[in-house]
Each structure stands twice: as structure tokens, then as C-alpha cells.
N, CA, C and O atoms as a GROMACS GRO file, in nm:
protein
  608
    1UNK      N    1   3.583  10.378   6.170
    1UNK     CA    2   3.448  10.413   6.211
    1UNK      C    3   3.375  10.484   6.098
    1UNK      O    4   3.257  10.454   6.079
    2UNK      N    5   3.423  10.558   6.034
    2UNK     CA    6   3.365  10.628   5.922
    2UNK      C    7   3.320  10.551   5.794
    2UNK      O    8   3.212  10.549   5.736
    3UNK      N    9   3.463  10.476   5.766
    3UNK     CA   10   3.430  10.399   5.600
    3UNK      C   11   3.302  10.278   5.670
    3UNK      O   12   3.211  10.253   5.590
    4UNK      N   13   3.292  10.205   5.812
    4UNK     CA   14   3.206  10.142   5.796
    4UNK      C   15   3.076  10.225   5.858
    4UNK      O   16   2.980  10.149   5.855
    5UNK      N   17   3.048  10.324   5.902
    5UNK     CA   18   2.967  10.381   5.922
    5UNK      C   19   2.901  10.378   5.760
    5UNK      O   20   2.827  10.287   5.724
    6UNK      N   21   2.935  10.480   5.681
    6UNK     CA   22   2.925  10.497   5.578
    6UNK      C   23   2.890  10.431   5.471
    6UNK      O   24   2.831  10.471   5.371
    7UNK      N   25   2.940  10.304   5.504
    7UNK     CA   26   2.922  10.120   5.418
    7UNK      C   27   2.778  10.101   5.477
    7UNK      O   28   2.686  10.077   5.398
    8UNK      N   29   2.753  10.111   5.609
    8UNK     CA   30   2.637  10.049   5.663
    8UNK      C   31   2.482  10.165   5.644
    8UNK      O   32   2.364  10.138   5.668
    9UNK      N   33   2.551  10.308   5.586
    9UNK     CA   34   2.448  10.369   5.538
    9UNK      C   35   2.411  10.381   5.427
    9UNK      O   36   2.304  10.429   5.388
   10UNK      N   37   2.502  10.338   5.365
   10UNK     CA   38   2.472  10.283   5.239
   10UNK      C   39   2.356  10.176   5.181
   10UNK      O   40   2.260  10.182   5.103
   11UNK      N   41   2.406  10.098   5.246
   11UNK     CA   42   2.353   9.958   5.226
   11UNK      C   43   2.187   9.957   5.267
   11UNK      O   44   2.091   9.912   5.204
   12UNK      N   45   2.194  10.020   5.389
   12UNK     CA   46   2.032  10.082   5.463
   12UNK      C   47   1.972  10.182   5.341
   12UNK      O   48   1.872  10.148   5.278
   13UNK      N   49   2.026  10.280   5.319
   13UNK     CA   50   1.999  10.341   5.217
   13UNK      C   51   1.963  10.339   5.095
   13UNK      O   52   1.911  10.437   5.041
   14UNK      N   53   1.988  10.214   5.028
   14UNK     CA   54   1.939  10.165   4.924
   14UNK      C   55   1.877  10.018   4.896
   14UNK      O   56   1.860   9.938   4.804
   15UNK      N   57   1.856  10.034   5.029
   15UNK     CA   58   1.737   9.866   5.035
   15UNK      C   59   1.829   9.763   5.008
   15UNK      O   60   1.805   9.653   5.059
   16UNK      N   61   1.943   9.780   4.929
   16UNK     CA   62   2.030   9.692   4.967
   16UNK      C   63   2.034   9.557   5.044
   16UNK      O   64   2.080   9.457   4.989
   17UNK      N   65   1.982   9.553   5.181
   17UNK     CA   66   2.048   9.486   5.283
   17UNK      C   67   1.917   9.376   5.238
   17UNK      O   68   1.950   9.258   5.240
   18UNK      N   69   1.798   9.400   5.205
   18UNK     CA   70   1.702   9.262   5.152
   18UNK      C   71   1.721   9.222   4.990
   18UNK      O   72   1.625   9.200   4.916
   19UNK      N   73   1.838   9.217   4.956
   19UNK     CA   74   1.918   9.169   4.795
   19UNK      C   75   1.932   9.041   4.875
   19UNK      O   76   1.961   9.032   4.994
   20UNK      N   77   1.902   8.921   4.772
   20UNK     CA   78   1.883   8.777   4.778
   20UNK      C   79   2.001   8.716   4.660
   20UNK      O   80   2.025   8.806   4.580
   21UNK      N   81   2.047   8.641   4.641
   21UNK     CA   82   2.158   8.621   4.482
   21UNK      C   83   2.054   8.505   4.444
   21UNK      O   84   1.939   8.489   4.486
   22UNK      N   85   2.138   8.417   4.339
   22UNK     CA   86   2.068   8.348   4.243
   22UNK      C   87   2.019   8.249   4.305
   22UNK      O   88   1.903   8.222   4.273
   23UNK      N   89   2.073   8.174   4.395
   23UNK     CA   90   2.011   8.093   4.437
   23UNK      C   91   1.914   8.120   4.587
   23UNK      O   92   1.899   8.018   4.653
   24UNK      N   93   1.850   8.241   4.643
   24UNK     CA   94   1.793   8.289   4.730
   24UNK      C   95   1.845   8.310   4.855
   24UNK      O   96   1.779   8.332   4.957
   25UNK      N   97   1.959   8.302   4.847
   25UNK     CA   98   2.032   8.319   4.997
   25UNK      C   99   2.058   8.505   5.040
   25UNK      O  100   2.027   8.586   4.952
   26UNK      N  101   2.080   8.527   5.095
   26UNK     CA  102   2.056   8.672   5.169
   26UNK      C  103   2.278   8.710   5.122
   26UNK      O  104   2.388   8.662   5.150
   27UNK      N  105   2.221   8.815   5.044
   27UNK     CA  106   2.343   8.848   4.989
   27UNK      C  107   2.454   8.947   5.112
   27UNK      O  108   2.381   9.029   5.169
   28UNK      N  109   2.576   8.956   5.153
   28UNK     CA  110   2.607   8.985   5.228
   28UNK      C  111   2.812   9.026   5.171
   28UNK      O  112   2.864   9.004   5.061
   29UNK      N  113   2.867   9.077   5.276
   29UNK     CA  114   3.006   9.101   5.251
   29UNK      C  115   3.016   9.197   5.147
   29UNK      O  116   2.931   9.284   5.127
   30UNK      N  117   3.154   9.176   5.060
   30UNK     CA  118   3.174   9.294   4.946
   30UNK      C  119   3.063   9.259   4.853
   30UNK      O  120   3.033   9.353   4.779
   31UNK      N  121   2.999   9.156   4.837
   31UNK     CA  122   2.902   9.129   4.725
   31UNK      C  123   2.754   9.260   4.763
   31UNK      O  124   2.671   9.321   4.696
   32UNK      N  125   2.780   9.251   4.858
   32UNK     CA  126   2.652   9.323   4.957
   32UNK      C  127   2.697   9.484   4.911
   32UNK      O  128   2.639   9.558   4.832
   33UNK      N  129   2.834   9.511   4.999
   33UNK     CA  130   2.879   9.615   4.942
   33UNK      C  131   2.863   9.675   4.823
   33UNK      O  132   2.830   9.793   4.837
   34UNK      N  133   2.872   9.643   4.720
   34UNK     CA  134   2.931   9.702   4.575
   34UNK      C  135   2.794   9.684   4.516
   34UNK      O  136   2.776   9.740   4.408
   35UNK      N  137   2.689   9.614   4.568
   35UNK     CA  138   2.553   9.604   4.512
   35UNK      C  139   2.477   9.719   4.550
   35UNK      O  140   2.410   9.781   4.467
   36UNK      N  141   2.483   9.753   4.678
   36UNK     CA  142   2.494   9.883   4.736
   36UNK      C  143   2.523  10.008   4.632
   36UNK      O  144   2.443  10.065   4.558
   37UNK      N  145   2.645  10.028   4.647
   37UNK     CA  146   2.706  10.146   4.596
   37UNK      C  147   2.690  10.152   4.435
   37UNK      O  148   2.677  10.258   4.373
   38UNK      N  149   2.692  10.046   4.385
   38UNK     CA  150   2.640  10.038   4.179
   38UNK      C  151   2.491  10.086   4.195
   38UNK      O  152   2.421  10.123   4.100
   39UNK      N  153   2.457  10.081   4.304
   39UNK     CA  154   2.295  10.105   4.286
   39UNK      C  155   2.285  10.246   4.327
   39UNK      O  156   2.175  10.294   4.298
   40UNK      N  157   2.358  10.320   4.380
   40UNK     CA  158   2.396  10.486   4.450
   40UNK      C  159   2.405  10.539   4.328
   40UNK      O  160   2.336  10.631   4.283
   41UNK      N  161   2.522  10.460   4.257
   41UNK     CA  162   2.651  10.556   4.155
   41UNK      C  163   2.584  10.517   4.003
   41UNK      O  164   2.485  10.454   3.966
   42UNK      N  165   2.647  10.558   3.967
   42UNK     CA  166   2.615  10.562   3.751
   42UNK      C  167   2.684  10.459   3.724
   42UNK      O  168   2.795  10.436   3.774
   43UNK      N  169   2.628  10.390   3.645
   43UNK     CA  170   2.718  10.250   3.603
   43UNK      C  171   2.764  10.163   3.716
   43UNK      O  172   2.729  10.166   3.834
   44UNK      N  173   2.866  10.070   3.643
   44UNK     CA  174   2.940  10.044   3.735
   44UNK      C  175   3.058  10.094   3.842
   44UNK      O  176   3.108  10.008   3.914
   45UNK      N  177   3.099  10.218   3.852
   45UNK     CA  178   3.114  10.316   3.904
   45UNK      C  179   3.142  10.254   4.070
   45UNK      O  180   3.253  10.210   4.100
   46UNK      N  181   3.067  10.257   4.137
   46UNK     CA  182   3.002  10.196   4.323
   46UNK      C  183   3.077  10.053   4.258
   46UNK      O  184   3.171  10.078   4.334
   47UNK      N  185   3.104   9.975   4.214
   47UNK     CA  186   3.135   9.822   4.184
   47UNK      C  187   3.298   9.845   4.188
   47UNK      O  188   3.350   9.764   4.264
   48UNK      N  189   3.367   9.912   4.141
   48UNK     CA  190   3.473   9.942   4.126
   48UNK      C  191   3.514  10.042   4.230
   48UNK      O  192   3.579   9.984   4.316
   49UNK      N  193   3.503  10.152   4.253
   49UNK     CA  194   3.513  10.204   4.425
   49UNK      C  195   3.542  10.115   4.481
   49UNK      O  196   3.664  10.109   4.503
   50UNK      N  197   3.472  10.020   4.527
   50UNK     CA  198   3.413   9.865   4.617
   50UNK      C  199   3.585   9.808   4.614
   50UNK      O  200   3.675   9.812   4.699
   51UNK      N  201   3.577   9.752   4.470
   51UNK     CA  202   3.729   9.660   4.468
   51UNK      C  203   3.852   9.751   4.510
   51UNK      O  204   3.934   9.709   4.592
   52UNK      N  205   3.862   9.853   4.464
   52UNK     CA  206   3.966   9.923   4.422
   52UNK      C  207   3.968   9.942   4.604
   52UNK      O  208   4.081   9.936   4.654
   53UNK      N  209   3.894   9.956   4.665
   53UNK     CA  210   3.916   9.994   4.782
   53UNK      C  211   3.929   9.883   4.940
   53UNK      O  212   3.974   9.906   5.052
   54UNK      N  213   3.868   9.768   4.881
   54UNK     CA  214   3.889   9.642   4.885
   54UNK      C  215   4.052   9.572   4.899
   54UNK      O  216   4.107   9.512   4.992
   55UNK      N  217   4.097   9.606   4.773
   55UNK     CA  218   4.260   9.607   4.712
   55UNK      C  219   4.321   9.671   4.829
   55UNK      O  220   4.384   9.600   4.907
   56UNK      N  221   4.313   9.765   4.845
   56UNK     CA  222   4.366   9.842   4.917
   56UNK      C  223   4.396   9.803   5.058
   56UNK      O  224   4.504   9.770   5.109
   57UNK      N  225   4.243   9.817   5.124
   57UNK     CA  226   4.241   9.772   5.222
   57UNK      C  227   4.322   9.610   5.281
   57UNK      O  228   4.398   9.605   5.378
   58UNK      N  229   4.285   9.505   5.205
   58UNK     CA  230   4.363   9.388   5.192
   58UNK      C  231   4.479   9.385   5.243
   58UNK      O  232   4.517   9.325   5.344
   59UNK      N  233   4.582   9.504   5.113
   59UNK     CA  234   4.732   9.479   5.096
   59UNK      C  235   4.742   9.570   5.238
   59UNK      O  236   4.796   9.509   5.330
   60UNK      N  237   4.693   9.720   5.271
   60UNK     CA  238   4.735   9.761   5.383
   60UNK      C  239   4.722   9.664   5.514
   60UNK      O  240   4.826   9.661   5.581
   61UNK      N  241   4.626   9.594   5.558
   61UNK     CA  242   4.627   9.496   5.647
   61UNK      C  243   4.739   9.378   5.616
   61UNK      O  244   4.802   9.344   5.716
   62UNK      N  245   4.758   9.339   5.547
   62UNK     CA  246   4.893   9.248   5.545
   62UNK      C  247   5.009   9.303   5.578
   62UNK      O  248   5.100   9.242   5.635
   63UNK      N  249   5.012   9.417   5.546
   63UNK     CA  250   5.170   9.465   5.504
   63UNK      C  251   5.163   9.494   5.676
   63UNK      O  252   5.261   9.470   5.745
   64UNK      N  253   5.047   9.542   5.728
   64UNK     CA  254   5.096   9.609   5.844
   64UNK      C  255   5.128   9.421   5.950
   64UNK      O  256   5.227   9.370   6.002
   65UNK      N  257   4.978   9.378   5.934
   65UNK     CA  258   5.032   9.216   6.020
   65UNK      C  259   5.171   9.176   6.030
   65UNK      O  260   5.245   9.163   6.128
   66UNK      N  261   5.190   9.156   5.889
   66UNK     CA  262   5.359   9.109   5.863
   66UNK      C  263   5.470   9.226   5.887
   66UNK      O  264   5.587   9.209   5.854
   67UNK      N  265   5.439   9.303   5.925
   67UNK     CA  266   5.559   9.392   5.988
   67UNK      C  267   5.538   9.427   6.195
   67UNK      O  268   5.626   9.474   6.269
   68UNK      N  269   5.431   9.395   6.226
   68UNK     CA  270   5.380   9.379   6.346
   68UNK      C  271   5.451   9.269   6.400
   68UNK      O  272   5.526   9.282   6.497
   69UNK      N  273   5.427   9.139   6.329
   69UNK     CA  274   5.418   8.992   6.387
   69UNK      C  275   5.613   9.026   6.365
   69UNK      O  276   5.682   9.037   6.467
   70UNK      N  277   5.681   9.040   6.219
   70UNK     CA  278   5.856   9.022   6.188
   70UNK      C  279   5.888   9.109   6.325
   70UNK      O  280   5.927   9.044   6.422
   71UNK      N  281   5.879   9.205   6.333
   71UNK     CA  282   5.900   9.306   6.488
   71UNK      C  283   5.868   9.234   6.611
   71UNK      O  284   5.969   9.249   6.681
   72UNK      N  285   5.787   9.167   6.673
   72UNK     CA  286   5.760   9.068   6.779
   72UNK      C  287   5.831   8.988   6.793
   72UNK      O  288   5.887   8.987   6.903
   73UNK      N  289   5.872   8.859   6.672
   73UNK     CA  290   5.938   8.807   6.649
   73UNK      C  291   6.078   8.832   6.681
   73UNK      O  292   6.140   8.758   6.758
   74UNK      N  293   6.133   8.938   6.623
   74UNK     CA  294   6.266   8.997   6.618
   74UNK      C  295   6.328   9.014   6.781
   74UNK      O  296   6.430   8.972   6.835
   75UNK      N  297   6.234   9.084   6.820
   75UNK     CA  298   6.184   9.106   6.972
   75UNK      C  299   6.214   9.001   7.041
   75UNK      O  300   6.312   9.010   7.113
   76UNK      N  301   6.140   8.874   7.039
   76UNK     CA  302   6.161   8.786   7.134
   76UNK      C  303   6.313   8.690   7.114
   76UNK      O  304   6.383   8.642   7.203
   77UNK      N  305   6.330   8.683   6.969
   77UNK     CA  306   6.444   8.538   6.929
   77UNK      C  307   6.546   8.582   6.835
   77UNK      O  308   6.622   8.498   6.786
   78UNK      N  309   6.561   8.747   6.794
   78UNK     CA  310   6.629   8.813   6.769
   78UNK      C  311   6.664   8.776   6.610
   78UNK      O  312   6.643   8.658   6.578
   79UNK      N  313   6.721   8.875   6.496
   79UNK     CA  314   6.728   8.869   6.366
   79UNK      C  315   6.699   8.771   6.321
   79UNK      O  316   6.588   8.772   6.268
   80UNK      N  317   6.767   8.657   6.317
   80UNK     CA  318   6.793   8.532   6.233
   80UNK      C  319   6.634   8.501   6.233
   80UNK      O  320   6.609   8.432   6.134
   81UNK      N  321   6.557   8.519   6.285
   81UNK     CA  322   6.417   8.465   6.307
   81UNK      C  323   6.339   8.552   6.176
   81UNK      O  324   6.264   8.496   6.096
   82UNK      N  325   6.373   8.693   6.172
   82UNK     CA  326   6.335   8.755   6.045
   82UNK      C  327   6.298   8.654   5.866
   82UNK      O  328   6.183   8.652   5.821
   83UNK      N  329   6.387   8.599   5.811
   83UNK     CA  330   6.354   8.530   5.741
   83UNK      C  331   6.265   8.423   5.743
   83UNK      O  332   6.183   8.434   5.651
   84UNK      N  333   6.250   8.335   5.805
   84UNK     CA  334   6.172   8.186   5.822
   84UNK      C  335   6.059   8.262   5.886
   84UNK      O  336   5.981   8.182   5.938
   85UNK      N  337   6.038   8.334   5.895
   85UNK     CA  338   5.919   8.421   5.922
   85UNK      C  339   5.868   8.474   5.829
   85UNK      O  340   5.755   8.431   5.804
   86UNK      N  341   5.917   8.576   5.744
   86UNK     CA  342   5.857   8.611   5.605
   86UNK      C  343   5.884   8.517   5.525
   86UNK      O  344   5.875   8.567   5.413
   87UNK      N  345   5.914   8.397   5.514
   87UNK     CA  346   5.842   8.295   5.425
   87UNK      C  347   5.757   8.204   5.450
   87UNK      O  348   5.719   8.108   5.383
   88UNK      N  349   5.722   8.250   5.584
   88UNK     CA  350   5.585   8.144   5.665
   88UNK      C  351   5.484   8.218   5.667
   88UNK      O  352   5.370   8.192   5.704
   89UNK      N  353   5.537   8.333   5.618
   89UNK     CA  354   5.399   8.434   5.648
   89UNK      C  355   5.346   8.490   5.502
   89UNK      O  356   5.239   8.546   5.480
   90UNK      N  357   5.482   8.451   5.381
   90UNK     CA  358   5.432   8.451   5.270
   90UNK      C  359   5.337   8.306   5.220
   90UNK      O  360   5.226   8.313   5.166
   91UNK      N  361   5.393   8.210   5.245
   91UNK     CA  362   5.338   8.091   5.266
   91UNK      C  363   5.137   8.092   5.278
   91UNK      O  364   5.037   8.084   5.207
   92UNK      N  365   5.178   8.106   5.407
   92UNK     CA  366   5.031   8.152   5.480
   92UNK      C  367   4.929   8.260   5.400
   92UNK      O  368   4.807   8.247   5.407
   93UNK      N  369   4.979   8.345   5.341
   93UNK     CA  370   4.963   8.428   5.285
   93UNK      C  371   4.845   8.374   5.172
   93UNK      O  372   4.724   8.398   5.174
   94UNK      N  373   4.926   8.291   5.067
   94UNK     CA  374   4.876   8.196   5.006
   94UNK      C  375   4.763   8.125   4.981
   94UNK      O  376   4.678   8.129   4.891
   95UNK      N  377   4.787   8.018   5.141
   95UNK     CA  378   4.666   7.929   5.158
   95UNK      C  379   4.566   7.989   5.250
   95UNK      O  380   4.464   7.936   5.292
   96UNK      N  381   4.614   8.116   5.278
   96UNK     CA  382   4.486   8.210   5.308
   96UNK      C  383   4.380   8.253   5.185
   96UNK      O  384   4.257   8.238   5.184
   97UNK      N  385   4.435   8.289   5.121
   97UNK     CA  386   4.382   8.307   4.997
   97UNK      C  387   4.294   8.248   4.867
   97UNK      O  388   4.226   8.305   4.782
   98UNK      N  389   4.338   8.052   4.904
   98UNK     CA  390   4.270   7.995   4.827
   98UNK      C  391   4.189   7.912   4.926
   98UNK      O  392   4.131   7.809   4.891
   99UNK      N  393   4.185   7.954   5.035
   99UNK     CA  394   4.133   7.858   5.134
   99UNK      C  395   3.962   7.921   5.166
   99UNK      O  396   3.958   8.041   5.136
  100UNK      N  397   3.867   7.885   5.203
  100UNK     CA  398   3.750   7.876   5.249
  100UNK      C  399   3.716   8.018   5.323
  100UNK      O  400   3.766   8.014   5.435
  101UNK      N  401   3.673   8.097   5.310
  101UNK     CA  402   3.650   8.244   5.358
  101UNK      C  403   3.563   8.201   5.514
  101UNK      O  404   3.571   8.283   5.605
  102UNK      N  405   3.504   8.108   5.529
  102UNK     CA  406   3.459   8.102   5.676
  102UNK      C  407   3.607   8.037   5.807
  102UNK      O  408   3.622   8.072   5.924
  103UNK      N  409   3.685   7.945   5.733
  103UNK     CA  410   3.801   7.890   5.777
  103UNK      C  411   3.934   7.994   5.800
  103UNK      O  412   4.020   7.978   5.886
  104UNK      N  413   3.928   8.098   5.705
  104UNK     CA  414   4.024   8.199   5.705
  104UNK      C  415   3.951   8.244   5.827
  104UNK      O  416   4.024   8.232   5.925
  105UNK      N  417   3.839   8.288   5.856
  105UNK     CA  418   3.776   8.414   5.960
  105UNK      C  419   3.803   8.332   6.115
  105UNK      O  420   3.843   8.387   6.218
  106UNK      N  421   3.774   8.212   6.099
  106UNK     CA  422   3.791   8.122   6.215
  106UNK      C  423   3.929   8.088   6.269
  106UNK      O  424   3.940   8.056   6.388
  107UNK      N  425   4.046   8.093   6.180
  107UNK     CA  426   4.184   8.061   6.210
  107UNK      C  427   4.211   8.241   6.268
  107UNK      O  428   4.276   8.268   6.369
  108UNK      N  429   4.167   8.313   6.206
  108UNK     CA  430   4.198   8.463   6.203
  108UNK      C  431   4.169   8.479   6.346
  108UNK      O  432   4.260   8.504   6.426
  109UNK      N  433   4.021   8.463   6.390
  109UNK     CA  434   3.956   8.476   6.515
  109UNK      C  435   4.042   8.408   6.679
  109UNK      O  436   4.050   8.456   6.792
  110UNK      N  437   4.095   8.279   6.616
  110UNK     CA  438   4.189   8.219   6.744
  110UNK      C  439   4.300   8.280   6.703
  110UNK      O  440   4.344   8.310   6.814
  111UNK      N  441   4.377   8.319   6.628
  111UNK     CA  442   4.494   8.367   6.664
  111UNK      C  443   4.492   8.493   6.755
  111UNK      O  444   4.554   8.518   6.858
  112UNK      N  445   4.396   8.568   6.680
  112UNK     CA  446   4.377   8.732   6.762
  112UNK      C  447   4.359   8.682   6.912
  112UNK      O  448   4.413   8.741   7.006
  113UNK      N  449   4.269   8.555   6.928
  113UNK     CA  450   4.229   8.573   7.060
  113UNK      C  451   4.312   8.543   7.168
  113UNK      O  452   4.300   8.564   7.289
  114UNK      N  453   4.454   8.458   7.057
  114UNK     CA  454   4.561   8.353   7.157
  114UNK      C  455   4.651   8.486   7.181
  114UNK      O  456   4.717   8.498   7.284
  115UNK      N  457   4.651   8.582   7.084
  115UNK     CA  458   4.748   8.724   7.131
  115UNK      C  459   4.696   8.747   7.262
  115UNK      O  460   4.784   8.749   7.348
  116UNK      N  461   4.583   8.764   7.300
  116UNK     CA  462   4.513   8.804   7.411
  116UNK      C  463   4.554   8.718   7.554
  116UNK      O  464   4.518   8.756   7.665
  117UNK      N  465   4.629   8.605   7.532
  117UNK     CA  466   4.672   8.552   7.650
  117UNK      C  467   4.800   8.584   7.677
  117UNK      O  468   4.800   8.611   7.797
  118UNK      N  469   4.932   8.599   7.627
  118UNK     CA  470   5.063   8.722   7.713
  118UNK      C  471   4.967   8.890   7.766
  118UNK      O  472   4.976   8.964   7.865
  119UNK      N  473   4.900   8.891   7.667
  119UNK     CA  474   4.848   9.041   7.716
  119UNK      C  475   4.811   9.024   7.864
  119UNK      O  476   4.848   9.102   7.951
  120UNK      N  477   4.726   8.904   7.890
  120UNK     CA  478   4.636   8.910   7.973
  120UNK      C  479   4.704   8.899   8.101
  120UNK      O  480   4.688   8.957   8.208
  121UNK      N  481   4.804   8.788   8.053
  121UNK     CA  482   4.918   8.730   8.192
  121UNK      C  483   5.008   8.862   8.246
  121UNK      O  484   5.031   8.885   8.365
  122UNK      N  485   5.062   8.959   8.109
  122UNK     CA  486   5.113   9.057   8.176
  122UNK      C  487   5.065   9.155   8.251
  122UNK      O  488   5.132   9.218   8.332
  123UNK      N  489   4.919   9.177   8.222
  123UNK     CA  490   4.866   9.228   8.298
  123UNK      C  491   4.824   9.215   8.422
  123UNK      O  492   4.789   9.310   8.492
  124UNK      N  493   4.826   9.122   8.449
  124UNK     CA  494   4.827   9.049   8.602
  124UNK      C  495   4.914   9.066   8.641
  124UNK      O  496   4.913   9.140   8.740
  125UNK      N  497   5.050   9.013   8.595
  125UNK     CA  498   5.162   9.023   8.670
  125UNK      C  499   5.216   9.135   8.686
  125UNK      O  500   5.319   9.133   8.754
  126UNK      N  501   5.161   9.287   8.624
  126UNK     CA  502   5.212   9.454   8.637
  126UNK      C  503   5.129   9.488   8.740
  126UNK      O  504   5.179   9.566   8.820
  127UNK      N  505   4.991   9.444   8.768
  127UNK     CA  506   4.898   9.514   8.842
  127UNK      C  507   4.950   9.555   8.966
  127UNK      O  508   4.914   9.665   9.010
  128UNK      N  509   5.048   9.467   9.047
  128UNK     CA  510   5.058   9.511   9.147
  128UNK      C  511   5.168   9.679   9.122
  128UNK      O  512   5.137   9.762   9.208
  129UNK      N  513   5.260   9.720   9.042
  129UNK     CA  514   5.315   9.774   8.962
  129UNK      C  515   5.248   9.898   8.952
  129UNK      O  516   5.270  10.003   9.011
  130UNK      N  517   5.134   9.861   8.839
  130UNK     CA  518   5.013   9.984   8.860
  130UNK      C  519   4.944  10.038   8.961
  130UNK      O  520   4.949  10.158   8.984
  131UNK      N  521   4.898   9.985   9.005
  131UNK     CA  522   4.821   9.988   9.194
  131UNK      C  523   4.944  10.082   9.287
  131UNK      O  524   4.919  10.165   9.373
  132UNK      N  525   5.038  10.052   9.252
  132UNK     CA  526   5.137  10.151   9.303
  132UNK      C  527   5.208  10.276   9.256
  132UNK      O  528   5.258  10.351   9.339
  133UNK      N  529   5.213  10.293   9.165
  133UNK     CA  530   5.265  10.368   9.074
  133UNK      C  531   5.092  10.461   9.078
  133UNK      O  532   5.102  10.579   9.044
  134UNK      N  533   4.990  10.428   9.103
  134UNK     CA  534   4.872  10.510   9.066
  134UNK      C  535   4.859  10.574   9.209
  134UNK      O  536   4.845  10.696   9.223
  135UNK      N  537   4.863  10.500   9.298
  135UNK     CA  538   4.874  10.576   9.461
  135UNK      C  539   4.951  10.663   9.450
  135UNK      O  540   4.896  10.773   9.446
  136UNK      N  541   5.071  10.666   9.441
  136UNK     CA  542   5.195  10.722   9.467
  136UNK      C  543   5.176  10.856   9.375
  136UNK      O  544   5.237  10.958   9.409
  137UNK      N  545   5.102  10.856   9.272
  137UNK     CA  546   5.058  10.974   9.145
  137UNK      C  547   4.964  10.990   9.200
  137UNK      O  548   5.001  11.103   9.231
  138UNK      N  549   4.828  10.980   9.264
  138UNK     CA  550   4.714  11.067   9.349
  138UNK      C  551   4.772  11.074   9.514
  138UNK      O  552   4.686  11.114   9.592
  139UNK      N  553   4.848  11.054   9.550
  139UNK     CA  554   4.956  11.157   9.691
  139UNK      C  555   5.011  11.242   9.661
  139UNK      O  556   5.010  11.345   9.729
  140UNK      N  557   5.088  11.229   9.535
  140UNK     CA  558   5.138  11.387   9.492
  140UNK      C  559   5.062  11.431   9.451
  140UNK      O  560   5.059  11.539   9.510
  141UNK      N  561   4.944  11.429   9.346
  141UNK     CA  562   4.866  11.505   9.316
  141UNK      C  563   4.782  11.606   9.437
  141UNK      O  564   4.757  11.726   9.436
  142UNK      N  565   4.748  11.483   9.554
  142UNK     CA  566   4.737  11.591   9.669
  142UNK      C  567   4.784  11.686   9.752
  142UNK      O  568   4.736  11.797   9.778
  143UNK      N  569   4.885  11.632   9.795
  143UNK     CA  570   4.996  11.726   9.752
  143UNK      C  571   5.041  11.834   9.671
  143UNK      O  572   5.107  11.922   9.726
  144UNK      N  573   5.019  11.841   9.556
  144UNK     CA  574   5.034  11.943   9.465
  144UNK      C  575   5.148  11.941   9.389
  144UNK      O  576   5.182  12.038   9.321
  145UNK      N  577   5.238  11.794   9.398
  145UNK     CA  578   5.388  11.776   9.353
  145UNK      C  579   5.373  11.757   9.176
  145UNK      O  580   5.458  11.742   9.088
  146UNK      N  581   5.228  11.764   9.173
  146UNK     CA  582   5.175  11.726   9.014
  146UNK      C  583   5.162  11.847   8.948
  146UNK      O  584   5.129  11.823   8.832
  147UNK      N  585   5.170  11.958   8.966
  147UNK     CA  586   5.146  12.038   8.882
  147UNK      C  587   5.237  12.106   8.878
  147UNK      O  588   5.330  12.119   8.958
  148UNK      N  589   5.209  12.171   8.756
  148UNK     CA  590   5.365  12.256   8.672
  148UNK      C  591   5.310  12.364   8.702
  148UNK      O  592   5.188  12.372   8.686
  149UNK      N  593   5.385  12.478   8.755
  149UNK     CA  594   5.420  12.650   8.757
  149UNK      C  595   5.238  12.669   8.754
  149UNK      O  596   5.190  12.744   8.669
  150UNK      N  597   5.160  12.605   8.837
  150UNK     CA  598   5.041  12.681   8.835
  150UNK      C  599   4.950  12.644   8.731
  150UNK      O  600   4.839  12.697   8.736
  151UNK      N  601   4.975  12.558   8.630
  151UNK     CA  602   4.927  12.601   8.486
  151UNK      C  603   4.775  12.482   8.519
  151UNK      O  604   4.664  12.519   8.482
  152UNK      N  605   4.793  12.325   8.599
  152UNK     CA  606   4.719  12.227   8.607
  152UNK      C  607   4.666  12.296   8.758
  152UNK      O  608   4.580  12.238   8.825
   0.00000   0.00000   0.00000
């Protein structure tokens, strides 16, 4: 919330956001970014911030995906699944990389959204689970079986 708070006052902040590139198209993303912040900072200065933090950001989002997804994995089909996984995900890795930045965002977008269907199913199938477990915690609470030595 902060770094893009901060990105987006930026960018407002230095007129930024009506920058056009060479061929007149409405400049946007890290290009948007770092045009921004070189125009804040001394030199190129804001241009380098930009990457360096860019870099960063990148490798921390991978490292965490690919230790999220090897753990799930592990989870459902147990060790042996560990390998052929980190080389599908180094793989991927790859032709993420040299592949089309609107095609990356679009493959990115259905996967997140296909996570969202076990979520969704389990949640259905706990509700009745919750619905009970939440009664049963506001009866004692009326009761008073909820509170510790006076303190709640």
C-alpha cells in the first residue's frame, strides 16, 4: 500500500502521468515510473531507484511463488513431485520472460483466478462447519464460557 501509494504520488506529482513516448502513445508501467522519479531526483538517480527496486521486487515475487506452489505441491503428491516442479517452474520462468508482457499478465490472471476454484469449493463444503462452530462460540459467549478471569 505504501510503495504504490507513493508510486502513484509521484507520478501525479510530476505531471508525469500526461508523458507520451516517441511514437505518441501514453507512456505507462516502469517506463512511467522511473520517468516520474528522474524527474523528482538529480540525474539519473529516480531511473535507477526504479530498476534496482524493480530487481528486487521481481526476484522476491518468484522466489516466494516457487516456494508457495513446491509446498502445495509437496502437500498434495508428496516429495518426489519437488523436482519436476522446480524445473517446470524454472522452465516457465524463462518463457515468461521472453514472452509478450500482455500474454504473461493474461496467463498470470487465469492461473490466480483457477487458485480461486478449490478455495471456493472448500468453502462451501466447511460452511456448514462454520455456521456451527460460530453458534456454538456466541452461546458460550452468552453464557459467559468465553471469557477469561474477568479480563473480556
Amino acid at each position: 500500500i505504501v510503495v504504490c501509494t507513493l508510486t502513484g504520488l509521484c507520478i501525479i506529482l510530476t505531471d508525469s502521468w500526461k508523458a507520451v513516448d516517441e511514437f505518441g502513445a501514453q507512456v505507462t508501467g516502469a517506463k512511467l515510473t522511473a520517468l516520474s522519479f528522474n524527474s523528482a531526483m538529480p540525474g539519473e538517480l529516480g531511473g535507477i531507484i526504479v530498476a534496482v527496486g524493480l530487481v528486487l521486487f521481481g526476484y522476491s515475487t518468484v522466489l516466494g511463488w516457487s516456494y508457495y506452489g513446491e509446498k502445495s505441491l509437496e502437500f498434495l503428491l508428496g516429495e518426489r513431485s519437488v523436482i519436476p516442479y522446480r524445473a517446470l517452474f524454472t522452465v516457465m520462468v524463462v518463457v515468461g520472460s521472453v514472452t509478450e508482457l500482455n500474454t504473461v499478465w493474461l496467463v498470470s490472471d487465469v492461473m490466480n483466478g483457477l487458485m480461486a476454484v478449490p478455495n471456493l469449493v472448500g468453502l462451501l463444503l466447511l460452511s456448514g462447519v462454520v455456521v456451527s462452530v460460530t453458534r456454538n462460540y456466541f452461546s458460550r459467549d452468552r453464557s459467559g464460557q468465553n471469557r477469561l478471569n474477568g479480563v473480556f
